[in-house]
N, C-alpha and C positions, 0 to 999 in steps of 0.2 A: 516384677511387673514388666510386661512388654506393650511398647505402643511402636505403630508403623505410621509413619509420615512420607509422604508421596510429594518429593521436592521437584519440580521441573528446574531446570538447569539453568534455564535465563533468569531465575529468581536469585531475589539478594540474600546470599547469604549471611548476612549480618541478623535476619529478621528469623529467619530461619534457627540460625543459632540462641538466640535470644529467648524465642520460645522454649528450644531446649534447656537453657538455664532455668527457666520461668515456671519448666515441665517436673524439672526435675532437682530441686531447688534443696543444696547441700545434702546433694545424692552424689554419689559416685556411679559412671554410666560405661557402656562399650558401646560406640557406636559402629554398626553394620552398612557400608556400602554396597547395594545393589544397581544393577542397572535393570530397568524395566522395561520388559520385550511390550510392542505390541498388544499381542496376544492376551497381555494379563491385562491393558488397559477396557481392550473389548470384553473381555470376561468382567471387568468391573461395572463395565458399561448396562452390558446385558442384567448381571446378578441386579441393579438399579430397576431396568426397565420388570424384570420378572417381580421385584418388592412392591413398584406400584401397580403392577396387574393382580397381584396375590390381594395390596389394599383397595382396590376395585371390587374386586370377586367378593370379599368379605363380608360388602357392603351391600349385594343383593340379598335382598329378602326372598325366601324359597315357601310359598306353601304348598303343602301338598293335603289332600281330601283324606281321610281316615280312610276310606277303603282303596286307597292306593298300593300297589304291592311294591315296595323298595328292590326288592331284585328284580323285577321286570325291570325297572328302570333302568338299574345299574346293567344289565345285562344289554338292553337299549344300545345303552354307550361304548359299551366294549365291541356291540356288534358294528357301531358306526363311528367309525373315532375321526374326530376333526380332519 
């Protein structure tokens, strides 16, 4: 099993560890130090912001008329993209 925990640095390591005992409780473990750029913080940020626009989107109801032709539509979209 793999679990990734995201420790900022000014946090107490006592609680931190803790959990790991709590997580992983008369397990034998390797722990992996990394440092986290930036970059992956904004990527986490973003991947967040796109999970709740995807649970937005979900949530609209789409009807559409029986004699509606599905590829006009889609072809619509392709022709005019955001």
């Amino acid at each position: 099993m793999e679990v990734t925990f995201v420790v900022k640095s000014e946090e107490d390591k006592r609680d931190f560890a803790e959990r790991l005992a709590q997580f992983f409780e008369k397990k034998t473990i390797r722990v992996k130090v990394e440092e986290v750029s930036d970059s992956v913080a904004d990527q986490q940020h973003l991947l967040r912001r796109m999970e709740a626009l995807r649970l937005i989107t979900e949530q609209v109801p789409v009807m559409l008329s029986p004699d509606t032709d599905i590829n006009d539509l889609i072809d619509d979209i392709n022709d005019n993209p955001l």
